[in-house]
N, C-alpha and C positions, 0 to 999 in steps of 0.2 A: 504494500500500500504506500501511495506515494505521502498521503498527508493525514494529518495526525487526527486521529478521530475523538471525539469530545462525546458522544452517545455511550450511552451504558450497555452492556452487551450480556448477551446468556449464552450456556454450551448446549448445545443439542447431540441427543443419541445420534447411534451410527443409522439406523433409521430414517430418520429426519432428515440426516444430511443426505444421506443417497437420496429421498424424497425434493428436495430442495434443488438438486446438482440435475435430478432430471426436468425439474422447470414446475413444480410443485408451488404457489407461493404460501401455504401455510405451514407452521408451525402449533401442534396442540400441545398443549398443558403437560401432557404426560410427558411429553419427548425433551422436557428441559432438563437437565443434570444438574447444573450450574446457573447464577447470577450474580449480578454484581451488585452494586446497594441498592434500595428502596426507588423501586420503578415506577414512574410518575402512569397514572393510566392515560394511554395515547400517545405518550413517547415514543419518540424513533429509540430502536435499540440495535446493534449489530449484533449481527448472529453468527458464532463458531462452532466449529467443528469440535470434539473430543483433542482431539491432535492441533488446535490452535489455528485453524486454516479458517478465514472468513467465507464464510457463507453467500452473507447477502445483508442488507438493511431494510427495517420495515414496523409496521406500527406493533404497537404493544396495548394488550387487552388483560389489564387483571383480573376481570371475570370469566371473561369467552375462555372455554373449552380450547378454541380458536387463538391461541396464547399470540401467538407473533401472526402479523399479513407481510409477509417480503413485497417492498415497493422497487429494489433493484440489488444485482449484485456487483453493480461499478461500487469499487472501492474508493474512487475520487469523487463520487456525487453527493453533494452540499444537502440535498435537500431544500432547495432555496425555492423562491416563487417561479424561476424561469424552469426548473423539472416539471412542476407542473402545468406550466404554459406549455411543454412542448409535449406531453401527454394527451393534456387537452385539444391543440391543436392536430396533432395526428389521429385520435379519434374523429373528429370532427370530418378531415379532409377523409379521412376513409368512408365514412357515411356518402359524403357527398362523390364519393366514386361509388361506391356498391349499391347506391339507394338511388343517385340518379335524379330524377324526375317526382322520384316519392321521397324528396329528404324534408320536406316539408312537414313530413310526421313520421318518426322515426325516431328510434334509440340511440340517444345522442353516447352515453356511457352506460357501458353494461360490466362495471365491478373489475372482477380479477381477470375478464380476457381483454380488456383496457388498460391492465396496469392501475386500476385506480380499486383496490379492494372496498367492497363493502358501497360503493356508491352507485346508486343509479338514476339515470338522467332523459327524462324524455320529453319531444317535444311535437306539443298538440298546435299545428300552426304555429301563431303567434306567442303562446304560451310554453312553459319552463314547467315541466314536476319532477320533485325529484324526491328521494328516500338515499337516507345515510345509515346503515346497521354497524356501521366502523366505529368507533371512540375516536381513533386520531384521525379521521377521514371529519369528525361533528367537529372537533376543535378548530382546524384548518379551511369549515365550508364558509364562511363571508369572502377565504381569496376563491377559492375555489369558485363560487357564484359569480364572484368580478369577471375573472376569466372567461367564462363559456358567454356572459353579458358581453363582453368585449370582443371577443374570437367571431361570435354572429357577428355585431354591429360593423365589423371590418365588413363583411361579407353583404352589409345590406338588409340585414332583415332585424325588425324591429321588434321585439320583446316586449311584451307587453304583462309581463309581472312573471314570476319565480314563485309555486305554489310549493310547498313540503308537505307530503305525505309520511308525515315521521310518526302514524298511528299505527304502528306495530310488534306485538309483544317481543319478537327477538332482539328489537333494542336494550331489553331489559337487561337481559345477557350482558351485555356490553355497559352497562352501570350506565344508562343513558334512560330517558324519561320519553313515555307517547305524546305525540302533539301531531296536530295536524295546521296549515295555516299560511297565509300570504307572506311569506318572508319580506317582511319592512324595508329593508334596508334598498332595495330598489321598487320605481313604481311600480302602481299595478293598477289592472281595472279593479273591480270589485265583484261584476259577475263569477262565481265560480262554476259553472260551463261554458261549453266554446264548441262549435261544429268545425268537422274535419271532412276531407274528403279523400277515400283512399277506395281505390281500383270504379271510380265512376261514382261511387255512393257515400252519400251525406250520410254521416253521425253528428249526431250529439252529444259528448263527454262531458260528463259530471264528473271534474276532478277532485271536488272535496268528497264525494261519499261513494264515488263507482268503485270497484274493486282495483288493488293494487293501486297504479297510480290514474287509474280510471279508464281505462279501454289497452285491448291486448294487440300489441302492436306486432306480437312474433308469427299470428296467422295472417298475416296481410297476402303473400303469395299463394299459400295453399288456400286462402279463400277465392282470391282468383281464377287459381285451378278447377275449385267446386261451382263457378259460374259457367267456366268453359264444358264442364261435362253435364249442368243442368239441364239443356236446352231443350225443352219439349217433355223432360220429366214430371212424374209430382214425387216430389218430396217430403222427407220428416226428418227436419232437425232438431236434434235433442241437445238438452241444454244448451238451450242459443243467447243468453244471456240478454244482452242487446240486441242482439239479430245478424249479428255479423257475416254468420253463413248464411241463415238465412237469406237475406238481403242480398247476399251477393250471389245466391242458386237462382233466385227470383228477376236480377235483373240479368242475369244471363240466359233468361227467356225460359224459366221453368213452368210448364205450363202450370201448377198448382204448387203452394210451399206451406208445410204448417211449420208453428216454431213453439216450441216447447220448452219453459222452464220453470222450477219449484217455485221459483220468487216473482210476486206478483209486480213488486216493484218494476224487476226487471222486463218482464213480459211490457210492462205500459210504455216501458221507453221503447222496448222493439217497435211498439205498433207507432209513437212519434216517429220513429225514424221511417218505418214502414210508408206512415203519411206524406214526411219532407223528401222521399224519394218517385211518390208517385207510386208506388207498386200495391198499394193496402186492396187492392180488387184483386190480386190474386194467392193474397197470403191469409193466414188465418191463426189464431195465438190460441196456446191453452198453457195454463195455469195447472201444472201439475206433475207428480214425482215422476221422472222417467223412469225407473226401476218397478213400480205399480203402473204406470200406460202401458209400456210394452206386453207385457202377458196379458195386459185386458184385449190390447188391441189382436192381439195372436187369439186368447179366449173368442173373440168377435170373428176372429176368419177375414179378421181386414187389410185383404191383401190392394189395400188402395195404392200403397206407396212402393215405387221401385227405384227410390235414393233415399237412402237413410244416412244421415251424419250424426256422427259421436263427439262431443267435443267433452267430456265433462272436466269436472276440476281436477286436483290433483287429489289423488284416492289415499296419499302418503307423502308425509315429510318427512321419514324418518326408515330406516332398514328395519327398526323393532315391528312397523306396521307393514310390510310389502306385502307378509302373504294375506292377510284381510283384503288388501289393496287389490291384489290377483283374482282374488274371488268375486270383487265387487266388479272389476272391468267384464270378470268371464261370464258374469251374469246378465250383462246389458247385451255385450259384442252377440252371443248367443240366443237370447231373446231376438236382438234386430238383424240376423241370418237367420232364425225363425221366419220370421216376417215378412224377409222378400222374397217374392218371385224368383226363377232361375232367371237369367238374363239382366235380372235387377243389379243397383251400382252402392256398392256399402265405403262410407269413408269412415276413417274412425283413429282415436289420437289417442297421446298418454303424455302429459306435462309436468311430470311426475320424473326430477332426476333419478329417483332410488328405484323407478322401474324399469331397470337396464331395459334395452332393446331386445336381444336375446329372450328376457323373461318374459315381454310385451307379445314377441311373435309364438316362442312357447303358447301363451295362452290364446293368442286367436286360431291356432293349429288345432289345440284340443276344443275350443267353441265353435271351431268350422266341423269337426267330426261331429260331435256331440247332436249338433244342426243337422247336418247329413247333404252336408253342401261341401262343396270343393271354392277356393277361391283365387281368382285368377288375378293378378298385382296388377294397376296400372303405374302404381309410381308408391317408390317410398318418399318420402321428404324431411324434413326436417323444419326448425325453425329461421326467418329472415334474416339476410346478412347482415341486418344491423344489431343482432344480437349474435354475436359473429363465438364459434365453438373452436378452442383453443385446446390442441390436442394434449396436452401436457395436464389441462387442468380440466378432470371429467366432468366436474359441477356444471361446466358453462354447456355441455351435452345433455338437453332436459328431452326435448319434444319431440314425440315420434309421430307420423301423420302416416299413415297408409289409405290408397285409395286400391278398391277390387271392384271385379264385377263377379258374381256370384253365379257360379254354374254347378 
């Protein structure tokens, strides 16, 4: 190392460091040997090897499991304001290469395959939301907000307030408090929705109380996909939340679409979008559990539909939950391969990092027999390149999208 380090540092097992040396950036609690004195929460700390070899530098969490986030392993890097200008800035410029024409709504920063652990960043038009789960990533967000304010305004697009999504109990983790709220420190409007338009169709995002940071930005292509094969279908999407697949089967010329979700809330916003798109004549909303529809609709002999979408939420946060998680996918996937016709078109997802892929296809293998249908792939997919999967680091590998036709 060329210059002389001033951060407080801890030893990691021989584990850790092979984990860390193959591009891993965390550090958990168990894996420390060693530290040096009373470590502020959120500090940069460097991090060694058994053997005295630097690792990497990166933040420090007294509570989190999650003990160290490695931010780099240059031994010369200050940690100054301009690291994270040039962070920011090469996110930013890569959206605007992989996103193109749709960077207008897109995931500005997606955590640790950004380099920027624990933060994320999205932007609805004119508007900013963002969620911090990091401790030294909350201490540092007034530069961090300057920056992404600034890096756009170079670029021409005007910002029109920076909303926080910080209502989430794994902040808790992190010795950090929920809040949700207009971040002050630059203007803002005051409405908290805003309409977007992404592949031809108007939404409406409620980012103070939509889920996550209020509309799911990582199906934007594979809902594109699901317009392109609706044309002339009727469909059932199941849990359509806002209507996103929905909406986008129906303006891809589906002749009929229903859209199905538990939450009546949501249901009403589908059918406003439904309306500001023009399409409410050929769509139709129910209010109710997809896990209790499908066997009514099978019990009924209602073989109305020959496209069915699966999108539901994540069935598991956690490895201790996967196989409950297994059981509840196998029971829908199975049910709606009931349901269709042969020649009929089944899409169906899993956003659920902890249900590897492997275990995902396992089980629609055993719900394609079970059904007594064969299923023929048209495309696997994944999630948008602006939540871009870094192969070093599995977590940023969540979403699995399979489209078939059922024969």
């Amino acid at each position: 190392m060329k210059n002389q380090r001033n951060f407080p540092f801890v030893t990691i097992t021989k584990k850790a460091e092979y984990s860390i040396k193959t591009g891993h950036p965390w550090v958990y609690d168990a894996e420390i040997t060693s530290a040096g004195d009373t470590i502020e929460n959120g500090a940069l700390v460097d991090v060694f090897s058994e053997k005295g070899s630097y690792l990497g530098t990166g933040f420090y969490s007294v509570h989190s499991k999650i003990r160290v986030r490695i931010l780099s392993d240059n031994a010369n890097e200050k940690f100054e304001k301009s690291f994270f200008e040039r962070r920011i800035k090469y996110a930013i410029n890569y959206r605007k290469t992989v996103m193109q024409d749709d960077f207008s709504c897109c995931r500005l920063i997606f955590g640790e395959a950004d380099g920027l652990p624990g933060l994320t960043i999205d932007k609805f038009s004119d508007i900013i939301v963002t969620q911090v789960l990091s401790y030294g990533i909350d201490k540092i967000k007034d530069m961090i907000y300057d920056i992404v304010y600034s890096e756009l305004s170079k670029s021409g697009i005007e910002i029109k307030g920076i909303y926080e999504r910080n209502d989430v109990a794994i902040r808790e983790l992190e010795g950090l408090t929920q809040y949700k709220g207009w971040y002050e420190k630059i203007p803002h409007q005051q409405e908290t929705c805003t309409e977007i338009c992404e592949n031809g169709v108007f939404y409406k995002v409620d980012f103070e109380n939509g889920q996550k940071t209020g509309f799911f930005l990582d199906q934007k292509y594979n809902r594109k996909e699901i317009a392109r094969l609706a044309k002339g279908k009727k469909v059932l999407d199941c849990f359509t939340h806002t209507g996103s697949f929905a909406l986008n089967a129906a303006f891809g010329g589906a002749e009929h679409v229903t859209a199905v979700d538990v939450s009546a809330t949501a249901i009403e916003c589908a059918k406003a979008n439904a309306d500001r798109n023009g399409l409410s004549d050929k769509m139709d909303f129910i209010t109710a559990d997809v896990f209790d529809l499908l066997p009514s609709l099978e019990k009924e002999k209602n073989n109305f539909y020959d496209f069915i979408i699966l999108d539901p939420p994540a069935f598991t946060k956690s490895r201790k939950t996967v196989g409950n998680a297994e059981r509840g996918y196998k029971e829908i996937n199975y049910r709606a391969l009931k349901l269709l016709p042969r020649g009929g078109y089944f899409a169906t997802c899993s956003c659920s990092h902890f249900m590897k892929d492997e275990l995902f296809v396992k089980m629609l293998k055993s719900a394609a027999r079970d059904a007594g249908v064969s299923l023929k792939q048209i495309e696997a997919r994944q999630q948008a390149p602006d939540h871009p999967i870094l192969w070093n680091v599995p977590e940023t590998d969540y979403l699995k999208f399979y489209i078939f036709q059922v024969v």
